[in-house]
C-alpha positions as CSV (number, residue, x, y, z in Angstrom):
1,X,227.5,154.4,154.4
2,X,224.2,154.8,154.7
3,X,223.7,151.8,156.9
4,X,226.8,153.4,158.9
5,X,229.6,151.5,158.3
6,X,233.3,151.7,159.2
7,X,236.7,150.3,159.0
8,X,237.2,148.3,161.9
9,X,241.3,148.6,161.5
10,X,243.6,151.5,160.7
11,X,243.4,151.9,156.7
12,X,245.4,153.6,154.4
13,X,244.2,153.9,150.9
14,X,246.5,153.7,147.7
15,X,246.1,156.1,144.7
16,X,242.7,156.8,143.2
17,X,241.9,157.6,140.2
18,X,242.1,160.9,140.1
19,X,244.8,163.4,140.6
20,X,243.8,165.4,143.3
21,X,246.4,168.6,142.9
22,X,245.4,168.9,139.6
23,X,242.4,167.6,138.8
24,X,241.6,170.2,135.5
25,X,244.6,167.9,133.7
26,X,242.6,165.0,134.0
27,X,241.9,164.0,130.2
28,X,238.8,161.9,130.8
29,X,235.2,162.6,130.4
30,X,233.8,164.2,133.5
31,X,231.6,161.1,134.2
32,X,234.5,159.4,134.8
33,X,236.0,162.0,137.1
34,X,233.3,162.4,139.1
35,X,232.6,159.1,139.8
36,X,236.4,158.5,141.2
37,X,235.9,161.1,142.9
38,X,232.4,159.9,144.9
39,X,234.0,156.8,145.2
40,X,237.4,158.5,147.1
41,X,234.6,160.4,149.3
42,X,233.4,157.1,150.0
43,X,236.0,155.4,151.2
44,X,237.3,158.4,153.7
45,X,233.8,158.6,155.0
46,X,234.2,154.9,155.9
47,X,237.4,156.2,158.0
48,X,240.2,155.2,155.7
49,X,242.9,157.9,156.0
50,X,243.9,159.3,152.7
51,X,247.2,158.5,152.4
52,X,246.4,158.7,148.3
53,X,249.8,156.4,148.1
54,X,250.9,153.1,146.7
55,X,253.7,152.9,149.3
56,X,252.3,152.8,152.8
57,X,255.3,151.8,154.4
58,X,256.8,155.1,153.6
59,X,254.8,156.8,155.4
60,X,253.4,156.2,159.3
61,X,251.5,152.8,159.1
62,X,254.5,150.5,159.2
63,X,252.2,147.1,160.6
64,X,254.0,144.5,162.9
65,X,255.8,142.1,162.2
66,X,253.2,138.4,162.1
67,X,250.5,140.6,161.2
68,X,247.9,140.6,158.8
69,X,246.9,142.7,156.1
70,X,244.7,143.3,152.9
71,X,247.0,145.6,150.7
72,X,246.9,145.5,146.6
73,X,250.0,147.0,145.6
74,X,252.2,145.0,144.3
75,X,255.5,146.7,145.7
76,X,254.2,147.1,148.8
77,X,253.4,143.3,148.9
78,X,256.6,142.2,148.7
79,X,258.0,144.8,150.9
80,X,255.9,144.0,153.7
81,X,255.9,140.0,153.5
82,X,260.0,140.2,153.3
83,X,261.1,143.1,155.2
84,X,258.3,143.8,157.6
85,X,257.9,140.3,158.4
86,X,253.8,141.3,157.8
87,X,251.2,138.3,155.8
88,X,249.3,139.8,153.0
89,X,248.5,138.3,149.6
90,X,247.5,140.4,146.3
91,X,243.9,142.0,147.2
92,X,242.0,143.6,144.4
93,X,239.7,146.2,144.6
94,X,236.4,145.4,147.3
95,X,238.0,142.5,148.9
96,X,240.3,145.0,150.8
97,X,238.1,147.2,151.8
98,X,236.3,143.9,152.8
99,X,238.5,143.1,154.7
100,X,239.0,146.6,156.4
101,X,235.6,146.8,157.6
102,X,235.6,143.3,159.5
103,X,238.7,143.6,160.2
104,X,239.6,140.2,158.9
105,X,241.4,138.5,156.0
106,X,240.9,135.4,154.5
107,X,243.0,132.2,155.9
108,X,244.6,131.3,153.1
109,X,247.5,131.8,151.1
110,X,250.8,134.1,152.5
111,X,248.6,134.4,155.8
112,X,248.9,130.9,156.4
113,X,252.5,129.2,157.4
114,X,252.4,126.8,155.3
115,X,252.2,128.8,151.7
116,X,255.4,131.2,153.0
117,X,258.7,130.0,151.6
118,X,262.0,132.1,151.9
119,X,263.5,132.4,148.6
120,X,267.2,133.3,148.1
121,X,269.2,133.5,145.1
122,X,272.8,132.9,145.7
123,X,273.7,132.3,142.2
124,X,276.5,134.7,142.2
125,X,278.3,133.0,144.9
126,X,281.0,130.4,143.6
127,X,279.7,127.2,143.2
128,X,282.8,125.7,144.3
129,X,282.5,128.1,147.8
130,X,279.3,125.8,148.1
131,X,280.5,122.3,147.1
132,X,283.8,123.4,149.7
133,X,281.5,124.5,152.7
134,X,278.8,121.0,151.9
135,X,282.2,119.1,151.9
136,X,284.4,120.3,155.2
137,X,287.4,121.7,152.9
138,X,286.1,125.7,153.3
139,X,288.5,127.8,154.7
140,X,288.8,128.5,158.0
141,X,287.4,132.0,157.4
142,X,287.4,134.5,154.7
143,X,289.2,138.0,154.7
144,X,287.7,140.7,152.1
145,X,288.1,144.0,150.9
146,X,285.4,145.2,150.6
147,X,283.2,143.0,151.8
148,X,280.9,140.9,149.1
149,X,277.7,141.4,150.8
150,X,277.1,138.0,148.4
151,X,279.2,135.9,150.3
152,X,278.0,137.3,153.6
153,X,274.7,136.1,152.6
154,X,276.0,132.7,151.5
155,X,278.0,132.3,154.8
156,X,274.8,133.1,157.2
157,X,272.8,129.8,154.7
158,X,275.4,127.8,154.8
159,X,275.3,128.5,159.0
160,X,271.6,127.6,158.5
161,X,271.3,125.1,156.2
162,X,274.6,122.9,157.2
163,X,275.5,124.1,160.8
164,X,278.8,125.4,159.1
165,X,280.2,128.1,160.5
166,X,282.4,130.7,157.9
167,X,283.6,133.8,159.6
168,X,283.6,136.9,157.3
169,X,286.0,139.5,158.0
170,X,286.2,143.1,156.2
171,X,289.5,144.8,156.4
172,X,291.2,148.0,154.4
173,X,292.5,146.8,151.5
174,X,296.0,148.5,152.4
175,X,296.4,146.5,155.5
176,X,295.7,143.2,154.0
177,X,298.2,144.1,151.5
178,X,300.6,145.2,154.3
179,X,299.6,142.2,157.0
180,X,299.9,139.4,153.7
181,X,301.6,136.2,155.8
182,X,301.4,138.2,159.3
183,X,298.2,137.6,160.1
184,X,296.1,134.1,161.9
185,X,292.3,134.0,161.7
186,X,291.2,131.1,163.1
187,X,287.7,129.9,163.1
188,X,285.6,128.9,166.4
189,X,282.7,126.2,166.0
190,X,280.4,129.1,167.2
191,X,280.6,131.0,164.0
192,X,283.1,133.8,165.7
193,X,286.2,134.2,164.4
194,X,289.8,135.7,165.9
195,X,291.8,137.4,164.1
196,X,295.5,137.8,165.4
197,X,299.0,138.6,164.2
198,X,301.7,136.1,163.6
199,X,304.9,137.3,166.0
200,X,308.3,136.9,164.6
């Protein structure tokens, strides 16, 4: 600070050190407590907003998706490489703030395209659902009550990874029972799927 730096991006900081509502239960020597709290200082005189929280993304800075960022936290690592779409990998302490005050990141790792995998586990769908969709012999489309969010997931790879195409549909459990034998869903190539009753 005294050469006048500042963050050249919008940075939040995660928890410190110290418990800032109530600092008097803090069971450490006062050393200790007084240099977490100089180094806190520091870091919202740089221009960090004191967001004092290990989630981020709960609060207003919710970064774009393809972006890149220098967070530590583990959770909020994963949540914003999934869910957000964001690149960060796991910064420690300094290289963040590193990173916040030239506003860059280093081009490697889950910033780079090439070290970003997508990995689903579909375990809990029937292997035979698998071998059936791989082979042609899936049906035409599934009816559920309630729907397995599971097998929703499996249908949207298998549409990925095979170019097969297995319509889910979620009906009341009382009107499959009801509509048993009365009812045609049949299956088109673009992944939609008509459902219709059988007359007579």
């Amino acid at each position: 600070m005294q050469l006048g730096g500042s963050v050249a991006v919008r940075t939040t900081l995660n928890v410190g050190s110290l418990d800032l509502l109530h600092p008097g239960l803090v069971r450490g020597d006062a050393a200790l407590a007084d240099g977490a709290r100089r180094l806190m200082d520091a870091y919202v005189a740089l221009g960090c907003e004191p967001t004092w929280s290990c989630a981020p993304y709960q609060l207003s800075h919710r970064p774009a998706f393809g972006a890149h960022v220098a967070w530590a936290e583990s959770n909020a690592i994963a949540f914003v490489n999934s869910v957000l779409g964001t690149r960060t990998d796991r910064y420690g302490d300094f290289v963040d703030i590193a990173a916040a005050l030239t506003g860059r990141v280093p081009a490697s790792g889950l910033h780079l395209d090439s070290e970003r995998r997508l990995v689903l586990d579909c375990s809990a769908i029937r292997e035979d659902l698998w071998e059936r969709l791989r082979d042609g012999t899936a049906p035409a489309a599934l009816v559920l009550a309630p729907c397995d969010k599971i097998l929703v997931v499996g249908a949207l790879v298998a549409a990925e990874l095979y170019d097969v195409h297995l319509p889910i549909v979620q009906a009341d459990a009382d009107a499959i029972t009801t509509l048993a034998g009365q009812v045609s869903v049949t299956a088109h190539p673009c992944g939609e799927a008509l459902v219709r009753t059988i007359d007579g």
